[in-house]
Biopython code that builds the backbone (N, CA, C, O; Angstrom):
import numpy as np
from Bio.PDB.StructureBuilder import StructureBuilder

atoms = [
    (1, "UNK", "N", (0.855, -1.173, 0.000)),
    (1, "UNK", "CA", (0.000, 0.000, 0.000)),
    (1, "UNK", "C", (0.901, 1.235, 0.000)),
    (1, "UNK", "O", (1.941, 1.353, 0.647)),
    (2, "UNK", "N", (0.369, 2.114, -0.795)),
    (2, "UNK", "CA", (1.230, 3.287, -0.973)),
    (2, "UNK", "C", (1.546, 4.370, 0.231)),
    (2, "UNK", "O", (0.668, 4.268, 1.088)),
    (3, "UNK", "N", (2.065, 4.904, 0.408)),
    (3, "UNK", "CA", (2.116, 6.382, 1.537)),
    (3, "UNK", "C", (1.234, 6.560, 1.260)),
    (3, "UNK", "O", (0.464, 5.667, 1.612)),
    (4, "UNK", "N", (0.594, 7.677, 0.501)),
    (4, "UNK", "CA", (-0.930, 8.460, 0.412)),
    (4, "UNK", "C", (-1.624, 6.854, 0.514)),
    (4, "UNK", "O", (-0.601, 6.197, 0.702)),
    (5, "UNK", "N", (-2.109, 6.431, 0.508)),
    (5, "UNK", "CA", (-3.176, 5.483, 0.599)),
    (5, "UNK", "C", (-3.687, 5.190, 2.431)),
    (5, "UNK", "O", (-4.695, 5.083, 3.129)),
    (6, "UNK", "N", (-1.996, 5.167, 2.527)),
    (6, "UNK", "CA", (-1.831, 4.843, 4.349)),
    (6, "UNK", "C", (-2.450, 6.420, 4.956)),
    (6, "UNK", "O", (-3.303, 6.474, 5.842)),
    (7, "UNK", "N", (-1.838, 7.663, 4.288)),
    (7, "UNK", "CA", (-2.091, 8.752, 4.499)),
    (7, "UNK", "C", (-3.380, 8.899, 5.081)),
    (7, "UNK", "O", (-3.640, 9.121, 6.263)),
    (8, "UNK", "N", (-4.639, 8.660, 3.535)),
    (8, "UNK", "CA", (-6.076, 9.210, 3.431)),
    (8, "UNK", "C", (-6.474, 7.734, 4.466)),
    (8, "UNK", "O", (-7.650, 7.894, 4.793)),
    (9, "UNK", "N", (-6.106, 6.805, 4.895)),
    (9, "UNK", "CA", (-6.504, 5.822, 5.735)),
    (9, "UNK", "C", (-6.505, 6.657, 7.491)),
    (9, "UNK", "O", (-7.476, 6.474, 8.225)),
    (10, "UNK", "N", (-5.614, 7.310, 7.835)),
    (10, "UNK", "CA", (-5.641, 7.386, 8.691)),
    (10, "UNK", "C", (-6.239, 8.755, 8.723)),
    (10, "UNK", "O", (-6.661, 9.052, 9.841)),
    (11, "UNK", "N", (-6.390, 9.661, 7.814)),
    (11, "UNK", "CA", (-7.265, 11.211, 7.680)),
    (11, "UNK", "C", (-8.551, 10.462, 7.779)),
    (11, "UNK", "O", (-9.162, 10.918, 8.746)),
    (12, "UNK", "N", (-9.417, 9.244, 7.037)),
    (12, "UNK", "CA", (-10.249, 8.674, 7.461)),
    (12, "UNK", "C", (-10.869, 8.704, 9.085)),
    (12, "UNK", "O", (-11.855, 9.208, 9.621)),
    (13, "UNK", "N", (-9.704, 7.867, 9.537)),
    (13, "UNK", "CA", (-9.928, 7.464, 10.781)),
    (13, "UNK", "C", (-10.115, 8.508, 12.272)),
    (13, "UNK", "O", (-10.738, 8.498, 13.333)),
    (14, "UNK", "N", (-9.191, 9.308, 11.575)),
    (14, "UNK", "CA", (-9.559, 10.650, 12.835)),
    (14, "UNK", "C", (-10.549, 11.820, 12.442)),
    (14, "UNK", "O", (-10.773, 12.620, 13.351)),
    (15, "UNK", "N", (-11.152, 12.037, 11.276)),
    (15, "UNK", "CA", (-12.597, 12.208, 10.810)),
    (15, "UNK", "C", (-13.231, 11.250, 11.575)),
    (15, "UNK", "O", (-13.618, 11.778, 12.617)),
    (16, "UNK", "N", (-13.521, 10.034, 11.521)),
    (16, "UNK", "CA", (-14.514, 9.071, 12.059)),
    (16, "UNK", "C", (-14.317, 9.357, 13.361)),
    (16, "UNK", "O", (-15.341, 9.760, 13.911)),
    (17, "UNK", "N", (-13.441, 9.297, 13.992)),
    (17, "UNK", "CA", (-12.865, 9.882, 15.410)),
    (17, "UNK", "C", (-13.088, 10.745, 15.991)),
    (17, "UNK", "O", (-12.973, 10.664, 17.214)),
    (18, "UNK", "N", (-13.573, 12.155, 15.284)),
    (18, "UNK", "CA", (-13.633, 12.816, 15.673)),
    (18, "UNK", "C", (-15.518, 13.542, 15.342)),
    (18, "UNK", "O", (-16.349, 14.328, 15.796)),
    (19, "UNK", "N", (-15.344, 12.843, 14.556)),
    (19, "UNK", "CA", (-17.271, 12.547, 14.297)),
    (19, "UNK", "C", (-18.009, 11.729, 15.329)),
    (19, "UNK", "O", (-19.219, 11.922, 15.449)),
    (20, "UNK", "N", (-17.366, 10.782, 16.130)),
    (20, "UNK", "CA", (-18.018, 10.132, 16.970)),
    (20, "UNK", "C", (-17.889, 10.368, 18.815)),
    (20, "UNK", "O", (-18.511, 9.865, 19.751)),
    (21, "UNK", "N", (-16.748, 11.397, 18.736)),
    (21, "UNK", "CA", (-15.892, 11.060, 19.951)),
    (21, "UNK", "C", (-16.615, 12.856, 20.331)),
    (21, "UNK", "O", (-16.909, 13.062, 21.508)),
    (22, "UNK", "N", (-16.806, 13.827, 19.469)),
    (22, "UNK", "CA", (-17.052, 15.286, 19.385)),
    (22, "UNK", "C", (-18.492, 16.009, 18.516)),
    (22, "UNK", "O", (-18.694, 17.024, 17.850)),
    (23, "UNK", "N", (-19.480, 14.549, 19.085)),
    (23, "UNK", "CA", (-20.694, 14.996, 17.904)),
    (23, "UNK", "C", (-21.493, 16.379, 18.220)),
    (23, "UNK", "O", (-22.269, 16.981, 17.477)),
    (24, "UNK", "N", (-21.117, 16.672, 19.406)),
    (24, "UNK", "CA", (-22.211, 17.652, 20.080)),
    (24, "UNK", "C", (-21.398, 18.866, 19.431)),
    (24, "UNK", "O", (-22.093, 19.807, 19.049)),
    (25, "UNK", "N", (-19.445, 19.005, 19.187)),
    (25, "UNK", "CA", (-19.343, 20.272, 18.692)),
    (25, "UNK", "C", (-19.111, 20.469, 17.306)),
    (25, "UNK", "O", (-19.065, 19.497, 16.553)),
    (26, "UNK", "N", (-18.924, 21.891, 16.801)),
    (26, "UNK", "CA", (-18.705, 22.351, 15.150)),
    (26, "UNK", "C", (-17.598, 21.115, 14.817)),
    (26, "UNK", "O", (-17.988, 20.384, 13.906)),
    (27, "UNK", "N", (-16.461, 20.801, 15.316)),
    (27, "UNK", "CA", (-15.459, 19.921, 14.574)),
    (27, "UNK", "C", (-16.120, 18.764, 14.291)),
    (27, "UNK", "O", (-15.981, 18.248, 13.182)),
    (28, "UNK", "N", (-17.089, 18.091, 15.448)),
    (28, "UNK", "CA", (-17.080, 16.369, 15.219)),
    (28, "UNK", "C", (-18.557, 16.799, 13.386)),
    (28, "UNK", "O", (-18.790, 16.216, 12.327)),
    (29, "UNK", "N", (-18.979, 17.824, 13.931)),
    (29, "UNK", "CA", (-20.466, 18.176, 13.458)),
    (29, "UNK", "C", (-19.663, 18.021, 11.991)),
    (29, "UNK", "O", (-19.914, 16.974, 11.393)),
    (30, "UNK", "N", (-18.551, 19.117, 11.227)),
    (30, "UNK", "CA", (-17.982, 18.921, 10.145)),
    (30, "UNK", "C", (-17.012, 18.078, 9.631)),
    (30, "UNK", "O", (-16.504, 18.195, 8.516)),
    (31, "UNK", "N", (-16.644, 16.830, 10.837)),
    (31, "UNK", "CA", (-15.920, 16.149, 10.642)),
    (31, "UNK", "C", (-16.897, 15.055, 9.915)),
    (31, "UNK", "O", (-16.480, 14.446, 8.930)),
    (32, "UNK", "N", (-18.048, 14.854, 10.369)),
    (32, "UNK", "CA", (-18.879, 13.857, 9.694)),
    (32, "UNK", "C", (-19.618, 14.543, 8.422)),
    (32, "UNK", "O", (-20.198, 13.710, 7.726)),
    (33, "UNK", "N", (-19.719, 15.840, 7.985)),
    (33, "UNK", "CA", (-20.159, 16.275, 7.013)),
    (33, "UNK", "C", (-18.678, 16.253, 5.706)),
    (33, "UNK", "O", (-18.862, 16.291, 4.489)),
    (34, "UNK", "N", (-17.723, 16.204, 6.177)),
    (34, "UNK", "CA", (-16.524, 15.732, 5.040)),
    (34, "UNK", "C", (-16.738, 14.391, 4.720)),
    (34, "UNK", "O", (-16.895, 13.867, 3.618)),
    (35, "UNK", "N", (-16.717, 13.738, 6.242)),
    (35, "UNK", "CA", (-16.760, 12.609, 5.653)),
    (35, "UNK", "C", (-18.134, 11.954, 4.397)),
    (35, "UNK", "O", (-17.966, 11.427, 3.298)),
    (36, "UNK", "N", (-18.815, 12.121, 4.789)),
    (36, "UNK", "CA", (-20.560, 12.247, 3.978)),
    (36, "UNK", "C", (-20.233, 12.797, 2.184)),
    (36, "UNK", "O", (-20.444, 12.246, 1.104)),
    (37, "UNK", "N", (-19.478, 14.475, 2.674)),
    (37, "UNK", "CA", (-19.204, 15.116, 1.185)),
    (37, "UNK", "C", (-17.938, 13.721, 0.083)),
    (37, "UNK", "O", (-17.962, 13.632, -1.145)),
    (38, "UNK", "N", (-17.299, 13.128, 0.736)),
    (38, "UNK", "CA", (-15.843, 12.556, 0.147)),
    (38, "UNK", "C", (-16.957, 10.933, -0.162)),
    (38, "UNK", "O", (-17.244, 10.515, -1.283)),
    (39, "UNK", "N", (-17.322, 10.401, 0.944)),
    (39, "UNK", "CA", (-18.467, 9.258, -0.105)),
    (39, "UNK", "C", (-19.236, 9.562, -0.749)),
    (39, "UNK", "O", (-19.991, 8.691, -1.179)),
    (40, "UNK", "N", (-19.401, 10.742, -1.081)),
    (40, "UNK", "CA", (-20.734, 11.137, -2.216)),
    (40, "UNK", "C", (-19.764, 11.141, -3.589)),
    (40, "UNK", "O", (-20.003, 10.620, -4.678)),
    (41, "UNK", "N", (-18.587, 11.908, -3.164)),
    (41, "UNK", "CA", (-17.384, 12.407, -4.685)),
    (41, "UNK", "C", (-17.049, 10.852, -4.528)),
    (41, "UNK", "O", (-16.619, 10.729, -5.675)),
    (42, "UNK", "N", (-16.940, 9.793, -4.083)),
    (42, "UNK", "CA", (-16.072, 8.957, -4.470)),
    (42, "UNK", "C", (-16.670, 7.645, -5.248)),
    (42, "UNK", "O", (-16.153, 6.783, -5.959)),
    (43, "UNK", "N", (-18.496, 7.993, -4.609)),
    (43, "UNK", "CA", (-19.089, 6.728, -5.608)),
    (43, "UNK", "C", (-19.425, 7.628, -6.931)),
    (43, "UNK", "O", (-19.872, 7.081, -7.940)),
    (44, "UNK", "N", (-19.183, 9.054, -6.875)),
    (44, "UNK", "CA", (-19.438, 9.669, -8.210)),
    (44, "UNK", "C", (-18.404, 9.109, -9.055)),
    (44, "UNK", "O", (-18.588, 8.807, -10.234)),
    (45, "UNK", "N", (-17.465, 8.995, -8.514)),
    (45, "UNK", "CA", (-15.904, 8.445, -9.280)),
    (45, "UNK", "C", (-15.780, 7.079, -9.018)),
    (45, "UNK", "O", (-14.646, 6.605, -9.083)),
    (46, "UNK", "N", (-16.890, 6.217, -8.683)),
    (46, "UNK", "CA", (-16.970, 4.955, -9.090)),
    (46, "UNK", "C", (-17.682, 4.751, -10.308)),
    (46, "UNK", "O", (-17.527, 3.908, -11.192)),
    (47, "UNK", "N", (-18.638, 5.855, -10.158)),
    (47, "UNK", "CA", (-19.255, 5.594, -11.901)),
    (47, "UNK", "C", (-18.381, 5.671, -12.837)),
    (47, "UNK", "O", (-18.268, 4.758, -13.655)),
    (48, "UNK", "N", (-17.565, 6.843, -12.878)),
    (48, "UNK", "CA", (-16.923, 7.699, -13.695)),
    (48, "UNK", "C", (-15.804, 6.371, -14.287)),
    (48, "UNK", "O", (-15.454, 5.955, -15.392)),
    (49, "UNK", "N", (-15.536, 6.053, -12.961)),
    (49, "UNK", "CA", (-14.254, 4.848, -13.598)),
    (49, "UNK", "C", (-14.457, 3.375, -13.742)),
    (49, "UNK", "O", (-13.587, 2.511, -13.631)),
    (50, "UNK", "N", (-16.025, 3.167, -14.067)),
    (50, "UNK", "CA", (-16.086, 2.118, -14.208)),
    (50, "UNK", "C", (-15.784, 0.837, -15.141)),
    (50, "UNK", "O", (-15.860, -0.383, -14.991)),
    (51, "UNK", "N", (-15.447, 1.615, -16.062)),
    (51, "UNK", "CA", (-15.272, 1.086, -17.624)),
    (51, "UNK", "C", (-13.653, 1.091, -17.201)),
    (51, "UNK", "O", (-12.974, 0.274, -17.824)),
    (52, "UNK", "N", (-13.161, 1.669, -16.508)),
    (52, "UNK", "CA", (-11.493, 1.650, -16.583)),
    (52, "UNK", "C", (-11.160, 0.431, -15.442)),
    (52, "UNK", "O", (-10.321, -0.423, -15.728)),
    (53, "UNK", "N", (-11.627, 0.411, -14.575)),
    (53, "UNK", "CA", (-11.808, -0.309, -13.654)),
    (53, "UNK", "C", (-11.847, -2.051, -14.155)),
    (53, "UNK", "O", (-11.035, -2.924, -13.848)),
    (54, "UNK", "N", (-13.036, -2.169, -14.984)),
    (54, "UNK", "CA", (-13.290, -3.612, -15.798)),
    (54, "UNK", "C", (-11.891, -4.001, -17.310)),
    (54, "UNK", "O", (-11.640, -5.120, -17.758)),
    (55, "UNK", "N", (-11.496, -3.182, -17.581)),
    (55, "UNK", "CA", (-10.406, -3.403, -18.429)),
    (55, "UNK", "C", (-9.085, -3.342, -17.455)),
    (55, "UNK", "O", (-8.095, -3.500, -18.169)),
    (56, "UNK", "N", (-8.741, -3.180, -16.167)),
    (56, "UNK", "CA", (-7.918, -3.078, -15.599)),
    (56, "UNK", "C", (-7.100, -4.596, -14.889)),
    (56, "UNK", "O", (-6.170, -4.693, -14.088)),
    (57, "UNK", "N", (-7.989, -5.715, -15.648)),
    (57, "UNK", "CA", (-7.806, -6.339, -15.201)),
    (57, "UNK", "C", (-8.410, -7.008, -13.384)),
    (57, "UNK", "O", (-8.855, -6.157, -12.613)),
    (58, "UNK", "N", (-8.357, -8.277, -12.981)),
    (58, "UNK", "CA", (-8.125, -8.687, -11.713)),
    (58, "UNK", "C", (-9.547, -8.005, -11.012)),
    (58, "UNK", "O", (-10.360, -7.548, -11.816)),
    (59, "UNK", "N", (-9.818, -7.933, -9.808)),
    (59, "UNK", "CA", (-11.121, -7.871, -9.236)),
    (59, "UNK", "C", (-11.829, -6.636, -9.118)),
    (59, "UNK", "O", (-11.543, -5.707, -8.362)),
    (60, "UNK", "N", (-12.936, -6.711, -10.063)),
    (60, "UNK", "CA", (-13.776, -5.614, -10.582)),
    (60, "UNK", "C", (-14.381, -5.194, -9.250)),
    (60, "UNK", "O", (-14.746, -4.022, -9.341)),
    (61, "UNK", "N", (-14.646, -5.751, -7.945)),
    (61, "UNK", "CA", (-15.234, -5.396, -6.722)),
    (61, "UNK", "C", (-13.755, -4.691, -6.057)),
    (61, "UNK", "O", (-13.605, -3.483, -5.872)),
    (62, "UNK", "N", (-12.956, -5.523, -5.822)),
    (62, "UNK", "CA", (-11.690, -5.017, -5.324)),
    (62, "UNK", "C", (-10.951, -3.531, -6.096)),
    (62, "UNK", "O", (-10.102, -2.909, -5.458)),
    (63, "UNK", "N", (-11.359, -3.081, -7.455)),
    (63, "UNK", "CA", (-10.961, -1.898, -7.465)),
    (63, "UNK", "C", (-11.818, -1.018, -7.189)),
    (63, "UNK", "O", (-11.594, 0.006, -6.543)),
    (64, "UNK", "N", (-12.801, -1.336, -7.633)),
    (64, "UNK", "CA", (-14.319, -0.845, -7.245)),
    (64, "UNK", "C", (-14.535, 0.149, -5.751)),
    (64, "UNK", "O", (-14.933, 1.296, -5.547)),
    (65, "UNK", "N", (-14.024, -1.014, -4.850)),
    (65, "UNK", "CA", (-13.497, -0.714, -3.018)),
    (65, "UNK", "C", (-12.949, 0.208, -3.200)),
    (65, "UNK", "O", (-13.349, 1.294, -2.780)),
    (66, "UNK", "N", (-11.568, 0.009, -4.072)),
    (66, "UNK", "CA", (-10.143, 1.206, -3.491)),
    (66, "UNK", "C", (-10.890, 2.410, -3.632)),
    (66, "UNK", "O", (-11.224, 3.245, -2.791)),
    (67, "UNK", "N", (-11.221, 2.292, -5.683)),
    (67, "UNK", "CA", (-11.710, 3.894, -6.038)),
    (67, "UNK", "C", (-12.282, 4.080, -5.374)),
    (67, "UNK", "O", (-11.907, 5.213, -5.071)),
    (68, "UNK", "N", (-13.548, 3.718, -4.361)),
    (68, "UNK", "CA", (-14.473, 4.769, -3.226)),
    (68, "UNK", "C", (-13.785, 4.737, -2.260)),
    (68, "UNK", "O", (-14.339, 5.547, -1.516)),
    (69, "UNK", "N", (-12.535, 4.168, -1.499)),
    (69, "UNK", "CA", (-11.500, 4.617, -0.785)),
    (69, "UNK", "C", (-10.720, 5.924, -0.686)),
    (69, "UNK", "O", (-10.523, 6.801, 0.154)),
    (70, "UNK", "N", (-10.339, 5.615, -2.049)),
    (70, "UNK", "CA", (-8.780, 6.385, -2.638)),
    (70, "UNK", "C", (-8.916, 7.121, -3.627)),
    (70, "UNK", "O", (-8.145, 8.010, -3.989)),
    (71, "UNK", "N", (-10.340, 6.641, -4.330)),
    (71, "UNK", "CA", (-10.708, 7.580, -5.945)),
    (71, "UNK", "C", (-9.260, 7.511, -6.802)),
    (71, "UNK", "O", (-8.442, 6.594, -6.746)),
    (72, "UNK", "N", (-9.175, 8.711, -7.592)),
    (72, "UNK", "CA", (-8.182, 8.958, -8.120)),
    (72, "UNK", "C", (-6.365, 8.252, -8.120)),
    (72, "UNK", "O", (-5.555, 7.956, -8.999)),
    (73, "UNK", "N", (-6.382, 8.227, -6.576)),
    (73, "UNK", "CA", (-4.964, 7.977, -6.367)),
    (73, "UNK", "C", (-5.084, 5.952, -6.336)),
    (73, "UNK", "O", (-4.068, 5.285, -6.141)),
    (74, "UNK", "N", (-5.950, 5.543, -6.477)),
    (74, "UNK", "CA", (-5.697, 3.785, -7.161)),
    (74, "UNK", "C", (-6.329, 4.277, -8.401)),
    (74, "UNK", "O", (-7.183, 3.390, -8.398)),
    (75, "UNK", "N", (-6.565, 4.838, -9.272)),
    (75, "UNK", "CA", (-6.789, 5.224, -10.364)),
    (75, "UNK", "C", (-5.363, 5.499, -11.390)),
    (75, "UNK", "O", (-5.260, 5.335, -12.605)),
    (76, "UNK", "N", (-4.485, 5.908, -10.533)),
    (76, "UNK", "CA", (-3.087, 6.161, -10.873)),
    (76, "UNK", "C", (-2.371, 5.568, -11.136)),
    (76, "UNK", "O", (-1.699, 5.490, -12.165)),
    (77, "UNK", "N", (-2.395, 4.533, -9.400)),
    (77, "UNK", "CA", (-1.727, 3.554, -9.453)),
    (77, "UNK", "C", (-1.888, 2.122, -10.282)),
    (77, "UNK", "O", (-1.053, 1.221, -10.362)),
    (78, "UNK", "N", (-3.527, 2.201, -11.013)),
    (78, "UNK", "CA", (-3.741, 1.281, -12.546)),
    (78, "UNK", "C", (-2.825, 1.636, -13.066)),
    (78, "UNK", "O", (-1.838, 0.927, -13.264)),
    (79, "UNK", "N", (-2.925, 2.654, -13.359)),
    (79, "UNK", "CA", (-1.833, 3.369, -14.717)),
    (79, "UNK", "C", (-0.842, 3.219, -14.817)),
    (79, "UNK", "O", (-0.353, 2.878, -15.894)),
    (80, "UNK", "N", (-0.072, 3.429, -13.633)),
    (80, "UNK", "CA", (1.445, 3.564, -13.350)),
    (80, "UNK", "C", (1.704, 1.756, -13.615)),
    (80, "UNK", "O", (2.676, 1.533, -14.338)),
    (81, "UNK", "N", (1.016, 0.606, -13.159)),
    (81, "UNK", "CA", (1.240, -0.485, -13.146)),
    (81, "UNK", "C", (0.644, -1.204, -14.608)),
    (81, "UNK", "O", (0.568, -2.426, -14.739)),
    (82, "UNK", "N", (0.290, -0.350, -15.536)),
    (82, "UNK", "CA", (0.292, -0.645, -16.719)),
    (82, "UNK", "C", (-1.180, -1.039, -17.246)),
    (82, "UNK", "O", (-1.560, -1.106, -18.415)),
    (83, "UNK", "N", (-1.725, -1.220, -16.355)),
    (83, "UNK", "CA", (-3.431, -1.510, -16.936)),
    (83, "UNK", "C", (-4.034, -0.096, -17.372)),
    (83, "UNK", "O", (-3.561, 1.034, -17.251)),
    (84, "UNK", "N", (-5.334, -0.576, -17.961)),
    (84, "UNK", "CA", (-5.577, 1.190, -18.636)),
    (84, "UNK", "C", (-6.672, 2.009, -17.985)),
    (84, "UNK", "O", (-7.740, 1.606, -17.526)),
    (85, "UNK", "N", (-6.285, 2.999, -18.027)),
    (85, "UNK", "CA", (-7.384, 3.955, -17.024)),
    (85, "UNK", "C", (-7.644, 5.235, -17.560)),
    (85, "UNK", "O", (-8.393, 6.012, -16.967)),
]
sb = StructureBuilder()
sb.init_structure("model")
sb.init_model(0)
sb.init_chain("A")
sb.init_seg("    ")
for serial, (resi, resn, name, xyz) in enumerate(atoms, 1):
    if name == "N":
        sb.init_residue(resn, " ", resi, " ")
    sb.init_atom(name, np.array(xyz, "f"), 0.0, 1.0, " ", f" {name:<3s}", serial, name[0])
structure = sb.get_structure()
């Protein structure tokens, strides 16, 4: 797994952290409204890459996952590893 991947994993986790741990103030309140805004952009960019995704070879669910993970940046890393995107 890449740096940025580990990166947005753990920006994940202290969003969720801080959405659950701080719901009553403005941070936890916009920590769960990023999080909400970034799964809305990321199954938009599951549509978007779906056709790249199925020619990419190997498990159409398993990239499927990353892109609403990672979007763009396993979108890259198709590329960079030679499948087409």
């Amino acid at each position: 797994m890449s740096p940025m991947k580990i990166t947005i994993l753990v920006l994940y986790a202290v969003l969720a952290a801080l959405a659950l741990t701080q719901s009553a103030s403005a941070v936890g309140i916009w920590s769960l409204r990023i999080l909400v805004i970034l799964a809305i952009a990321h199954t938009v960019e599951m549509v978007v890459f779906f056709k790249a995704c199925q020619r990419a070879g190997g498990s159409l669910g398993g990239h499927l996952f990353n892109v609403f993970l990672f979007g763009v940046f396993h979108m890259r890393e198709i590329k960079n590893a030679g499948g087409e995107a």
